[in-house]
C-alpha positions in Angstrom: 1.4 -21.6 6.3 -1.1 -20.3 4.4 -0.8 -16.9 1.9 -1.4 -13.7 3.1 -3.3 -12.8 -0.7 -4.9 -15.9 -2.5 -6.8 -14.6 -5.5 -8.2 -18.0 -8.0 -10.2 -16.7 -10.8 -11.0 -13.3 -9.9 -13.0 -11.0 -12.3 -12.5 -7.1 -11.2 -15.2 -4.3 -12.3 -15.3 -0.7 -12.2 -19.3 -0.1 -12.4 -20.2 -2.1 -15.7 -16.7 -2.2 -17.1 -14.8 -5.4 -16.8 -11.5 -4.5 -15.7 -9.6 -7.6 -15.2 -10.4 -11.4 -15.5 -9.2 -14.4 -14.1 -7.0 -13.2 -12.4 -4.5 -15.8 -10.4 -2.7 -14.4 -7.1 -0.8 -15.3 -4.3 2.0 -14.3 -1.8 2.7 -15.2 1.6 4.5 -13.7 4.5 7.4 -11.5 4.3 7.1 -12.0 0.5 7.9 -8.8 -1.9 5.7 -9.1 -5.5 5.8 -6.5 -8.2 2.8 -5.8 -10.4 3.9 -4.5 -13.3 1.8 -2.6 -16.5 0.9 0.5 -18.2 -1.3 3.3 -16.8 -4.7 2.1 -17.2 -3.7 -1.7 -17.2 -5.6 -2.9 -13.5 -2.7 -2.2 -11.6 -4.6 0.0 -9.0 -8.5 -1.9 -9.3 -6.3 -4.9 -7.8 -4.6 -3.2 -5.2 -8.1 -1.9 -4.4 -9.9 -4.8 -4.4 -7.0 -6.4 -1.7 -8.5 -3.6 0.8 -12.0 -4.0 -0.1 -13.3 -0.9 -1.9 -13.1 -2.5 -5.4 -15.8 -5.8 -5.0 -14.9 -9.0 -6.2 -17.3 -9.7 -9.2 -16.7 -13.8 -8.9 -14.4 -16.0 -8.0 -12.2 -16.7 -4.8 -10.3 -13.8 -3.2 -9.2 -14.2 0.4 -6.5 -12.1 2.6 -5.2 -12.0 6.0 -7.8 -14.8 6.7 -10.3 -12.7 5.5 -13.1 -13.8 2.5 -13.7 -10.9 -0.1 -16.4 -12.4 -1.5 -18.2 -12.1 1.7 -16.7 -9.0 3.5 -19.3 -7.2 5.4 -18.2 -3.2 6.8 -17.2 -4.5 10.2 -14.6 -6.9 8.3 -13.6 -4.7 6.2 -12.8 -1.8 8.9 -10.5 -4.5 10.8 -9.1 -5.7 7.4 -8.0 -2.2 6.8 -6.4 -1.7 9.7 -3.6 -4.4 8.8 -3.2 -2.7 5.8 -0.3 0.1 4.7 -1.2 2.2 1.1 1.4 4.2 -0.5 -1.5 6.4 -2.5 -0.2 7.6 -6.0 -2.1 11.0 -4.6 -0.4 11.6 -1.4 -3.9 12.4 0.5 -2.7 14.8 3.1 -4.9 16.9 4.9 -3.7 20.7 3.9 -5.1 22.0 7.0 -3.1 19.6 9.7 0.5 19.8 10.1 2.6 16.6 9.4 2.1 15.3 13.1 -1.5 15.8 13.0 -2.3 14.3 9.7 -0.6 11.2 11.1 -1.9 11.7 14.7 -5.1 11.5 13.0 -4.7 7.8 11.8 -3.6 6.3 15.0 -6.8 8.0 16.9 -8.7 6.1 14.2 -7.4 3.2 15.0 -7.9 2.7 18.6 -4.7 4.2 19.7 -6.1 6.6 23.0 -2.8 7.5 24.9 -1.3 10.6 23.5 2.1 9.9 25.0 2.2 6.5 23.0 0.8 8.3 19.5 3.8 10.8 19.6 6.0 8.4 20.3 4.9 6.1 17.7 5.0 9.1 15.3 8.4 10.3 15.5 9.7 6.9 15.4 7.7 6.2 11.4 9.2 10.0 10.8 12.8 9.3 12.0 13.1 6.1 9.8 12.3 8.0 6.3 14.4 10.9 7.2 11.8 13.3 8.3 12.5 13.5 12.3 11.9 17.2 13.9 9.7 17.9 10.8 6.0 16.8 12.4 5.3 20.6 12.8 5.1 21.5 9.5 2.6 22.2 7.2 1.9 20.1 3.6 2.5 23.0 1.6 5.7 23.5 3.8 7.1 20.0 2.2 8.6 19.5 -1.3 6.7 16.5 -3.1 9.2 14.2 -1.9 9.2 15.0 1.5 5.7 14.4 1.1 6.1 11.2 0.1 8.1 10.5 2.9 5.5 11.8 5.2 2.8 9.0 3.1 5.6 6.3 4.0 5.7 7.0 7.6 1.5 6.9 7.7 1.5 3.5 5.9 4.0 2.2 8.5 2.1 3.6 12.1 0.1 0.4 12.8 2.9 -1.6 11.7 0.7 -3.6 8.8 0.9 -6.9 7.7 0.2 -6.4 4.2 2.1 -3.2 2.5 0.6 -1.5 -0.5 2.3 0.9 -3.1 0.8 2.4 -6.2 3.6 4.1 -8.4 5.2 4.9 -5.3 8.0 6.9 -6.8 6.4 8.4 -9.4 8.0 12.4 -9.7 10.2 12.0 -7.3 13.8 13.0 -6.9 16.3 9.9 -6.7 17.3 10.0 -3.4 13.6 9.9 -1.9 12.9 7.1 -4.5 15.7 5.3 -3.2 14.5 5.9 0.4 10.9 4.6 -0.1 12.2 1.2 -2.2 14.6 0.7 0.5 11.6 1.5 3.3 9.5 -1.3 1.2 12.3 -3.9 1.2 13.0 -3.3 4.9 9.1 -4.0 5.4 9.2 -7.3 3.5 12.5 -8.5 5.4 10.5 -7.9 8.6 7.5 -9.9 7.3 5.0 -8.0 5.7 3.5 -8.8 2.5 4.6 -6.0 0.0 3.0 -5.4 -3.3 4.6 -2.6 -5.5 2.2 -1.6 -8.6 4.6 0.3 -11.2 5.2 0.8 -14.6 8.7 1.5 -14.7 10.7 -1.7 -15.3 14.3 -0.1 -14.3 12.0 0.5 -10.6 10.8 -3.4 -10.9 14.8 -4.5 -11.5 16.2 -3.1 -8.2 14.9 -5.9 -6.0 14.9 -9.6 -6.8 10.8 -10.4 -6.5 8.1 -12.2 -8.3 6.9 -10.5 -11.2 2.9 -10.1 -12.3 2.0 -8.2 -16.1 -0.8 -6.6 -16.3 -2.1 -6.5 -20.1 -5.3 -7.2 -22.0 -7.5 -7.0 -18.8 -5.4 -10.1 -17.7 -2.4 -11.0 -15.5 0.7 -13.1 -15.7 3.5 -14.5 -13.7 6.7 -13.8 -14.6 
């Protein structure tokens, strides 16, 4: 079976700054990997370039069947769509309640019966605690119910390959138990999950593969 992310001597830039090079990368199905470094370190360039909207400046970079090196928007749109982020920023739309800013994400996506979207989105809101909450506001939340909310959008399409960038970052323990639990349960049910963190107590919860991020480089642990 072949791996859901297969990176061989990647270079990542941001504009004319070499972020990372040669990087080496791979994980396969229902496979849970932590990428580990400081702020600043490449974490979230990587993540970003598994979706896309970072370029691959040379080298071979393929997921989900999908060449990087080569992605043209029509790719990258269907590429996306089997793709779950956890943003470190939690990217709701202040202006939509809960159910909307989610509703909002299935319409995009080619989901046309509104029976089935609010079925769909209480079921993401029931499994991280936030069922009979889709009517409220953003500003209505605490940061961690938030967060919860962000879980629930990265799960709607049910995606193949899970992203989360500092995922628990400021929030209470309980939530950041929730959302490591959520990302395990993913993996078990065989997604691809790649946590990019800095906190190494975080990293030691779950028995996973290991990558360091340092000196514009990466390692396996």
């Amino acid at each position: 079976m072949e791996n859901v992310i297969e990176y061989k001597s990647v270079d990542l830039n941001r504009g004319p700054v070499a972020v990372l090079r040669d990087v080496n990368l791979s994980a396969g199905e229902g496979e849970l990997v932590y990428l580990i470094g400081k702020v600043g370190s490449g974490k979230t360039t990587l993540l970003k370039s598994l979706y896309g909207e970072v370029p691959v400046a040379s080298g071979q970079a393929t997921v989900l069947g999908y060449d990087l090196t080569r992605l043209n928007h029509k790719q990258a749109a269907m590429l996306r769509r089997q793709v779950g982020i956890l943003f470190q920023d939690f990217r709701l739309l202040p202006d939509r309640s809960v159910a909307d800013n989610l509703d909002i994400v299935l319409r995009a996506t080619g989901w046309k019966d509104k029976l089935e979207r609010e079925t769909r989105i209480e079921e993401v809101l029931k499994r991280v605690g936030m069922f009979g909450k889709s009517y409220k506001m953003p500003h209505q939340l605490s940061g961690g119910e938030q967060q919860r909310v962000v879980m629930a959008r990265a799960e709607l399409n049910s995606p193949r390959l899970m992203l989360a960038d500092e995922p628990t970052g400021n929030l209470d323990p309980d939530t950041a138990a929730l959302i490591m639990q959520r990302l395990k349960e993913i993996a078990e049910g065989g997604a691809t999950v790649l946590i990019a963190t800095h906190n190494l107590a975080l990293a030691s919860q779950f028995d996973a593969r290991t990558f360091h991020f340092a000196d514009k480089s990466v390692t396996i642990d």
